[in-house]
N, CA, C and O atoms as a GROMACS GRO file, in nm:
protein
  396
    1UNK      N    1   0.084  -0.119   0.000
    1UNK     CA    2   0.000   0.000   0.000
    1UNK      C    3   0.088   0.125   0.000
    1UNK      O    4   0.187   0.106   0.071
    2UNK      N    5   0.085   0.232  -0.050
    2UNK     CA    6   0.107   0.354  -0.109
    2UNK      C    7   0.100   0.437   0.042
    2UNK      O    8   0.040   0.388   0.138
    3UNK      N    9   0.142   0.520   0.046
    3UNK     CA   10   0.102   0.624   0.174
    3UNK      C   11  -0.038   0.780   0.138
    3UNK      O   12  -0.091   0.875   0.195
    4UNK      N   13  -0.036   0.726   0.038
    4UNK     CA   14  -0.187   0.796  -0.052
    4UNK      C   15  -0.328   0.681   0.029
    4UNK      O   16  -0.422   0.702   0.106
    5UNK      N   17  -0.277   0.573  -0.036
    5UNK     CA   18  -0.421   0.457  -0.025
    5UNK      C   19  -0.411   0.452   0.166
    5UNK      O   20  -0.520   0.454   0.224
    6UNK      N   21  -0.306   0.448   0.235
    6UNK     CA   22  -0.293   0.426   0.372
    6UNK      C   23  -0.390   0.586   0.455
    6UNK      O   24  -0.491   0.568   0.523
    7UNK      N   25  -0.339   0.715   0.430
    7UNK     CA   26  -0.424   0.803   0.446
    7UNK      C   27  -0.578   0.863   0.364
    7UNK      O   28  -0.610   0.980   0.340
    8UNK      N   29  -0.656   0.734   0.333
    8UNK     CA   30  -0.771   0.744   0.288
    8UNK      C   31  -0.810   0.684   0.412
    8UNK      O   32  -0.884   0.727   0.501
    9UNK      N   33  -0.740   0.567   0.399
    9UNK     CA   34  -0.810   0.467   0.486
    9UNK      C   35  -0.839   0.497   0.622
    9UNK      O   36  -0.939   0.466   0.688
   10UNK      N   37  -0.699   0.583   0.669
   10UNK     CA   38  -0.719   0.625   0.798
   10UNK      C   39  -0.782   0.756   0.830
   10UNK      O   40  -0.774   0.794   0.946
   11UNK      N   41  -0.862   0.852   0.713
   11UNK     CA   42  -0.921   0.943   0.731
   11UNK      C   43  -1.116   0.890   0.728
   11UNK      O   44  -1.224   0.945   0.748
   12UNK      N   45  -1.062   0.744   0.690
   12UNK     CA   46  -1.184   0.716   0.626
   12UNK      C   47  -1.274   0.612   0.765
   12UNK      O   48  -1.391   0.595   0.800
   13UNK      N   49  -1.148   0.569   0.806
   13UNK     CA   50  -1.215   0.525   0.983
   13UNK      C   51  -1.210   0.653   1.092
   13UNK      O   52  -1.270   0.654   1.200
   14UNK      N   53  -1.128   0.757   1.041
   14UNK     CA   54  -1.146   0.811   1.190
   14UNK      C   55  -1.276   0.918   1.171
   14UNK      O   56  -1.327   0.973   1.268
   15UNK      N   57  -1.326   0.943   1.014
   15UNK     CA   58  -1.485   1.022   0.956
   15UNK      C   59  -1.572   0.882   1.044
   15UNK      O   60  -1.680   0.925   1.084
   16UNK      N   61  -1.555   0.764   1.072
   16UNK     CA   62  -1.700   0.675   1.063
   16UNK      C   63  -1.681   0.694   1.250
   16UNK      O   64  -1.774   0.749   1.309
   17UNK      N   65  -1.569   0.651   1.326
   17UNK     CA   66  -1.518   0.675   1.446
   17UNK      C   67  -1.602   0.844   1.510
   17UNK      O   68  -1.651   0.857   1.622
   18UNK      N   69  -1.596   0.948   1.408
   18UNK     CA   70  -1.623   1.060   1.504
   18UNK      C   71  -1.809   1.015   1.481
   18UNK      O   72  -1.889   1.026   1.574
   19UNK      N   73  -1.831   0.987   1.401
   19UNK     CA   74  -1.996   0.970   1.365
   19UNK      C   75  -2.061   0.933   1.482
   19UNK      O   76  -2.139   0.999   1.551
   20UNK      N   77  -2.004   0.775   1.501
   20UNK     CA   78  -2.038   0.703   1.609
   20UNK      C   79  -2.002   0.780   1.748
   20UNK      O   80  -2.074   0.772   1.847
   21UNK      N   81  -1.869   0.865   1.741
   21UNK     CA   82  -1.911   0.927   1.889
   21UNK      C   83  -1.981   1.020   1.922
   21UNK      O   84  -1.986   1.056   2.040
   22UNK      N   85  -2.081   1.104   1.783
   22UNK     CA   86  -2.141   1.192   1.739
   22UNK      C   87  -2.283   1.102   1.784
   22UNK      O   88  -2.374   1.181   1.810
   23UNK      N   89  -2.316   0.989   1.797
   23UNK     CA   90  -2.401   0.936   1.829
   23UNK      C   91  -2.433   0.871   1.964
   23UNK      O   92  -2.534   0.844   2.028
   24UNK      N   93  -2.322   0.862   1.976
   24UNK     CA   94  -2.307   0.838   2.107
   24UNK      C   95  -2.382   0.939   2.226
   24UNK      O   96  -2.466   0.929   2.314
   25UNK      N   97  -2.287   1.049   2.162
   25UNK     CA   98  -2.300   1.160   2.272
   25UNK      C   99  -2.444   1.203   2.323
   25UNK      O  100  -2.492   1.229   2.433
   26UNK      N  101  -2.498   1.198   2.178
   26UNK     CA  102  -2.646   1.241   2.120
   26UNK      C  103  -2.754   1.156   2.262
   26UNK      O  104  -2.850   1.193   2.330
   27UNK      N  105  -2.685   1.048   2.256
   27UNK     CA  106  -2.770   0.942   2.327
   27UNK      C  107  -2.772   0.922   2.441
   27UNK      O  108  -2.857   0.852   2.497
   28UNK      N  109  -2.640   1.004   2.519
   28UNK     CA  110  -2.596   1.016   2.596
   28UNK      C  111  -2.651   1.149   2.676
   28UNK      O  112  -2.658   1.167   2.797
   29UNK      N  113  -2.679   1.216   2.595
   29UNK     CA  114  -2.756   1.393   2.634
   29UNK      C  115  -2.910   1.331   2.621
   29UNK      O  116  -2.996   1.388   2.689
   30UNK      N  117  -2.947   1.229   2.546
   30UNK     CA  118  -3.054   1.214   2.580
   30UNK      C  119  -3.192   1.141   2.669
   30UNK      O  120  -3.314   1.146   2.686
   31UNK      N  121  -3.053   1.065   2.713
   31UNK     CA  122  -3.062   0.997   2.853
   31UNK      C  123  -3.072   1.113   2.988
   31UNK      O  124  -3.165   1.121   3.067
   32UNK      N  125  -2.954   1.192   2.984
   32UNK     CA  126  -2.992   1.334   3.099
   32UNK      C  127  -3.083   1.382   3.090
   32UNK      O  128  -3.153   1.405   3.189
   33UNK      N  129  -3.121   1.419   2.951
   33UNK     CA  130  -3.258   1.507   2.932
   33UNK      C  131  -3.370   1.410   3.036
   33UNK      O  132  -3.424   1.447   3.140
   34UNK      N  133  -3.383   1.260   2.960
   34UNK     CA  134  -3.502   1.231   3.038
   34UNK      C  135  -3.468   1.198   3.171
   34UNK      O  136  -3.581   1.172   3.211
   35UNK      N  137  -3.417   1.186   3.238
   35UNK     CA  138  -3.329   1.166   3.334
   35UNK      C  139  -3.392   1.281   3.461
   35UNK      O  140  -3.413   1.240   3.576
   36UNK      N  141  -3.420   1.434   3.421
   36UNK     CA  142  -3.470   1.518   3.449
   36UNK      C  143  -3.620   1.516   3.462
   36UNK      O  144  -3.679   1.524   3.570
   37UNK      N  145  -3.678   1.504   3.343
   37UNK     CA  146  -3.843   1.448   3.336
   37UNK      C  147  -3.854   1.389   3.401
   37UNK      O  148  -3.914   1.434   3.499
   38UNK      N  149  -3.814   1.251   3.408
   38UNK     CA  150  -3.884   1.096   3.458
   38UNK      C  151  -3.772   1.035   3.540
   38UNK      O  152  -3.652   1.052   3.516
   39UNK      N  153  -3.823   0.963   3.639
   39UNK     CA  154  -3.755   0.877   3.736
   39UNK      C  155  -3.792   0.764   3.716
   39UNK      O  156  -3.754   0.692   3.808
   40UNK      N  157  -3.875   0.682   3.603
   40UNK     CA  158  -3.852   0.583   3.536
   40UNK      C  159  -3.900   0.577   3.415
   40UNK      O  160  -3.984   0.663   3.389
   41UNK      N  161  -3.873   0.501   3.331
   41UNK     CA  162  -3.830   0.462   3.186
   41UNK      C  163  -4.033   0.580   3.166
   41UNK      O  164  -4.132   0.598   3.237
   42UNK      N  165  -3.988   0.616   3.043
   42UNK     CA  166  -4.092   0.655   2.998
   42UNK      C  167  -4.220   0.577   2.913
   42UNK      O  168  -4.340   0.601   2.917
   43UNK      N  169  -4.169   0.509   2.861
   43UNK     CA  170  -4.202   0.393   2.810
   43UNK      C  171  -4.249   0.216   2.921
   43UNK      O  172  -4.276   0.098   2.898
   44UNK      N  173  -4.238   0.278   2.999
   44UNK     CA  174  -4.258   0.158   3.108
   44UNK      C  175  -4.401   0.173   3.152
   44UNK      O  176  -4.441   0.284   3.186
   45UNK      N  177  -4.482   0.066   3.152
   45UNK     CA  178  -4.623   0.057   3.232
   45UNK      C  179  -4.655   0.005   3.316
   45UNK      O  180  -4.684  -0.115   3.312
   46UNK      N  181  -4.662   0.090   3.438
   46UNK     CA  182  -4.658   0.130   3.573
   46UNK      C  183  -4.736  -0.030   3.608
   46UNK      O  184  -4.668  -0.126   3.643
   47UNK      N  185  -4.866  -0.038   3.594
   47UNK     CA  186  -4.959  -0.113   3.574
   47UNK      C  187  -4.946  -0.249   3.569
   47UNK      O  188  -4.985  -0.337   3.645
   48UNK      N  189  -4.846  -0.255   3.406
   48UNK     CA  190  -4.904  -0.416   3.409
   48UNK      C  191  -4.709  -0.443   3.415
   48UNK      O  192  -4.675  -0.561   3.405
   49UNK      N  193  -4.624  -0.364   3.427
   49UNK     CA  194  -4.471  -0.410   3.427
   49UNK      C  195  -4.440  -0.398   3.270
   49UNK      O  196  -4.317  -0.403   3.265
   50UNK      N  197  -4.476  -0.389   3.176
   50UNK     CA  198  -4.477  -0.396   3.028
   50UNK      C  199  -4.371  -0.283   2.986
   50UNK      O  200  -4.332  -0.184   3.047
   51UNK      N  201  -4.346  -0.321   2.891
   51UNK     CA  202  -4.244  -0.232   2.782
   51UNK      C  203  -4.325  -0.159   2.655
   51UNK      O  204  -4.377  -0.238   2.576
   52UNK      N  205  -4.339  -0.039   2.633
   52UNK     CA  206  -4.387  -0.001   2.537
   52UNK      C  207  -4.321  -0.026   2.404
   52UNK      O  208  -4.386  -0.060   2.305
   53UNK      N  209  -4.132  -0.003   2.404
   53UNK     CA  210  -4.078  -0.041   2.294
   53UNK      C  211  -4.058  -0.178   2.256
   53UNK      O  212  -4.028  -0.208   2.141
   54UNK      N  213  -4.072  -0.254   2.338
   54UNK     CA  214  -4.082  -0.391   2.331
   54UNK      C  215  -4.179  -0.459   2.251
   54UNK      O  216  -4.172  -0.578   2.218
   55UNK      N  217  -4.259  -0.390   2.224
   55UNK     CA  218  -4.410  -0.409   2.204
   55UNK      C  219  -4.487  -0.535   2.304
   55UNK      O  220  -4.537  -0.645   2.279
   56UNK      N  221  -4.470  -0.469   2.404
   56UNK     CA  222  -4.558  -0.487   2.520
   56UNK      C  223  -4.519  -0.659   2.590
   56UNK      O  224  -4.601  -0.750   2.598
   57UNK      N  225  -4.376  -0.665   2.631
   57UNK     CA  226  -4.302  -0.762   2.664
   57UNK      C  227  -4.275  -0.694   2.796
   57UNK      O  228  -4.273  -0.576   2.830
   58UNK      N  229  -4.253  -0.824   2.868
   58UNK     CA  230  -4.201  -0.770   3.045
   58UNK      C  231  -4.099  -0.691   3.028
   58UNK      O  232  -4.031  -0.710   2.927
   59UNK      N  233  -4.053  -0.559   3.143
   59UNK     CA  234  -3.955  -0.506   3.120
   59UNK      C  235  -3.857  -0.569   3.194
   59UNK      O  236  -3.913  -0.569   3.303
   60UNK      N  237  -3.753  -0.621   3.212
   60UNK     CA  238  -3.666  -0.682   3.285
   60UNK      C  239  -3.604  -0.569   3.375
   60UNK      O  240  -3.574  -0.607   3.488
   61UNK      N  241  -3.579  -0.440   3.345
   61UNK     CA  242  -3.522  -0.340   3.460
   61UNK      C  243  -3.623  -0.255   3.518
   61UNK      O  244  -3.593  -0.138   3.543
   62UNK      N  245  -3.763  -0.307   3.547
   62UNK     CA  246  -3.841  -0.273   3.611
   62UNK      C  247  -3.864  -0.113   3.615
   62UNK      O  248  -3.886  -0.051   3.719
   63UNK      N  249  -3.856  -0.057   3.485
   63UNK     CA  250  -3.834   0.066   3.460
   63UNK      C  251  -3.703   0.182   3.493
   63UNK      O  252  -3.713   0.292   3.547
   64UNK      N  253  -3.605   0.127   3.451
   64UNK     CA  254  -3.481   0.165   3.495
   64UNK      C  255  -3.417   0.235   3.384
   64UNK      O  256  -3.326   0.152   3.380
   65UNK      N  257  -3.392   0.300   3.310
   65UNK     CA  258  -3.356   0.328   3.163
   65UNK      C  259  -3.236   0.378   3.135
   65UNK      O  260  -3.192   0.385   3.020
   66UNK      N  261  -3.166   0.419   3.250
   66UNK     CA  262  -3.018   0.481   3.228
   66UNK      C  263  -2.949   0.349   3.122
   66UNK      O  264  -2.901   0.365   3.010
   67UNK      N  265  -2.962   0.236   3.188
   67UNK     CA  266  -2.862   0.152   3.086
   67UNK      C  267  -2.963   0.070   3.035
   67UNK      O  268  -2.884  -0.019   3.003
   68UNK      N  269  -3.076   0.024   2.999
   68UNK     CA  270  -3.171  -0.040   2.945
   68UNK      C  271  -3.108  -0.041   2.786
   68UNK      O  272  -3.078   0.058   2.720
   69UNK      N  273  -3.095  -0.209   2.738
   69UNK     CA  274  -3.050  -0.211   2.591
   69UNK      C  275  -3.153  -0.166   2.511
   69UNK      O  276  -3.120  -0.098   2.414
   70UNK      N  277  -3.307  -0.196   2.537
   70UNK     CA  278  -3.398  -0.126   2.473
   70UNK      C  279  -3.403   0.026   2.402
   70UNK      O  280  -3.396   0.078   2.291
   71UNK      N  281  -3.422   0.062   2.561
   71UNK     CA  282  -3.429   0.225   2.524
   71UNK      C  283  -3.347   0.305   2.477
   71UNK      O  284  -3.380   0.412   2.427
   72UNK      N  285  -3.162   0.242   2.491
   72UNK     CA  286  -3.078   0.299   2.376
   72UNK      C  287  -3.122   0.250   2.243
   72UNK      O  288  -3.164   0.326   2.156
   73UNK      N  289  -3.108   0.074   2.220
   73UNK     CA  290  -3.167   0.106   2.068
   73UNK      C  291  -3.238   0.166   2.021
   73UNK      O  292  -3.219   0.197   1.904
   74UNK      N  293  -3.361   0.215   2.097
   74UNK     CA  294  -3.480   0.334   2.050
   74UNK      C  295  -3.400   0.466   2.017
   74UNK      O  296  -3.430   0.538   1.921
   75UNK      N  297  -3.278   0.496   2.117
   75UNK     CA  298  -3.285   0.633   2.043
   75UNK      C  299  -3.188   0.617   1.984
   75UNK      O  300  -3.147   0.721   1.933
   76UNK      N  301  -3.102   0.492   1.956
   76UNK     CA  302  -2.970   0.523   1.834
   76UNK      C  303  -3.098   0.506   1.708
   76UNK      O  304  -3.114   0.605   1.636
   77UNK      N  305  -3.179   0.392   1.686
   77UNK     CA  306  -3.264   0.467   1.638
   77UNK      C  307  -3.303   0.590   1.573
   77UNK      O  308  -3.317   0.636   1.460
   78UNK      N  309  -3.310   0.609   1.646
   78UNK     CA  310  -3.392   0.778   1.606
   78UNK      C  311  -3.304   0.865   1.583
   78UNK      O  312  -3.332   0.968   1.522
   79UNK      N  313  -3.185   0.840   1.628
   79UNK     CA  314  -3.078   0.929   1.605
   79UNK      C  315  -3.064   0.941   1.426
   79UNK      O  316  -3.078   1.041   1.356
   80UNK      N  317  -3.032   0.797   1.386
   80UNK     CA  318  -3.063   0.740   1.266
   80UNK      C  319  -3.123   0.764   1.148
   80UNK      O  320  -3.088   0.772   1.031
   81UNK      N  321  -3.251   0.776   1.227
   81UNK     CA  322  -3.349   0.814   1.130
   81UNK      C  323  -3.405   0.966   1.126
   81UNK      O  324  -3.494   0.990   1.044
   82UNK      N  325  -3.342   1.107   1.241
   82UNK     CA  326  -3.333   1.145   1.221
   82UNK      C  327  -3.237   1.239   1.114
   82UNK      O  328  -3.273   1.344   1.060
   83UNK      N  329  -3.131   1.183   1.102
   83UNK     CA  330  -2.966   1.217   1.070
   83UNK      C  331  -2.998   1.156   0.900
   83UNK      O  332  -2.945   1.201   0.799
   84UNK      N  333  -3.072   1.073   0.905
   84UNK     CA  334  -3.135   0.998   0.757
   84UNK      C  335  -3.190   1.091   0.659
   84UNK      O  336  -3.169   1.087   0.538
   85UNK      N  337  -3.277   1.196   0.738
   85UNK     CA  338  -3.366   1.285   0.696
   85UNK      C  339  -3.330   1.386   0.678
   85UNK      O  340  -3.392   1.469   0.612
   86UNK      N  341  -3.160   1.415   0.761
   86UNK     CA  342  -3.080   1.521   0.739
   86UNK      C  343  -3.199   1.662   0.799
   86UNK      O  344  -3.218   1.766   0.736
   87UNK      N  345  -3.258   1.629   0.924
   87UNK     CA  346  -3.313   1.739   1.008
   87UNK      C  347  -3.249   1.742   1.109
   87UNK      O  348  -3.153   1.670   1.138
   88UNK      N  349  -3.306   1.842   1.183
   88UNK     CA  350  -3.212   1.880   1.317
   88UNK      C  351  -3.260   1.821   1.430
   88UNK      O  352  -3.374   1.819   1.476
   89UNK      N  353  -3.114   1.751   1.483
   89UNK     CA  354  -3.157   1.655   1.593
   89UNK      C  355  -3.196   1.765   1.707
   89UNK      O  356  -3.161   1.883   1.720
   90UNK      N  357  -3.284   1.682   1.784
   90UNK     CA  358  -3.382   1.760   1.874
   90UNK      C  359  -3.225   1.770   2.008
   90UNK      O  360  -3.117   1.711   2.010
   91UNK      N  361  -3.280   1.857   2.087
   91UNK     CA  362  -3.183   1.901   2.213
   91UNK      C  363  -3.240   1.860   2.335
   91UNK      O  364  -3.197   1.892   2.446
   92UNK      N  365  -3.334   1.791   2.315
   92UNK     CA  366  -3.417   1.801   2.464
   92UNK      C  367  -3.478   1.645   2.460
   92UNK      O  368  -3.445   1.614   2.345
   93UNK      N  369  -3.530   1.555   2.501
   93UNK     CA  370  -3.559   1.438   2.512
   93UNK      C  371  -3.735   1.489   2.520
   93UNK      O  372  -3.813   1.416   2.458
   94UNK      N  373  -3.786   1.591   2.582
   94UNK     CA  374  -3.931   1.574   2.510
   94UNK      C  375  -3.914   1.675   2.385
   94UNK      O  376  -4.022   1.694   2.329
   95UNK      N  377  -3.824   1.732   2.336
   95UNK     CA  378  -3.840   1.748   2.141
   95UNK      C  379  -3.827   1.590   2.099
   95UNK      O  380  -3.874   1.584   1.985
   96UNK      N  381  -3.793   1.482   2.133
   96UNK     CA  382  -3.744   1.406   2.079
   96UNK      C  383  -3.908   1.297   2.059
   96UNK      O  384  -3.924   1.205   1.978
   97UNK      N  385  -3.976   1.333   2.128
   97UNK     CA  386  -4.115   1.254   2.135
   97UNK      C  387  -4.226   1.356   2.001
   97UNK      O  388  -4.331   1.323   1.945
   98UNK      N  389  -4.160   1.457   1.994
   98UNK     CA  390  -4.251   1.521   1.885
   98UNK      C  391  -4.185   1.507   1.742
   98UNK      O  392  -4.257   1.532   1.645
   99UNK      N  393  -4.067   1.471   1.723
   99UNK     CA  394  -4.042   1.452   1.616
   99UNK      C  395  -4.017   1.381   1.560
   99UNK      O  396  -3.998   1.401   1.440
   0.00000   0.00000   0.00000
């Protein structure tokens, strides 16, 4: 390899590297946000123990959401499919329920 083809490559993992910590972070601010709102999972039903993103499966962290694998996939998710649409990711975790 060339030192041309070697600095593609390594401009070309450390562009996919900042993305992912660009998503990260996102997910990470949007955990505080709700964090503030709610003292448990928003998506959790009080009632019957159920998961809303689950589509209505027991929740195993009894409404706990800081580290719940669920509720991050929901918002890498959305991160996703906002960033897809090339709109502006919301700042607040309830912008994030309206858009």
């Amino acid at each position: 390899m060339t030192d041309e083809e070697l600095t593609k490559e390594l401009s070309k993992t450390e562009k996919e590297a900042e993305k992912k910590d660009k998503k990260k972070q996102w997910v990470e601010k949007m955990i505080k946000s709700a964090k503030t709102y709610y003292k448990i999972c928003p998506y959790y039903d009080k009632k019957n123990g159920k998961c809303f993103l689950s589509l209505g499966d027991r929740c195993t962290r009894d409404g706990k959401f800081e580290t719940c694998p669920v509720f991050l996939n929901f918002l890498e998710n959305k991160y996703n499919e906002i960033s897809a649409r090339k709109k502006i990711l919301p700042m607040d975790f309830t912008d994030l329920t309206v858009a």
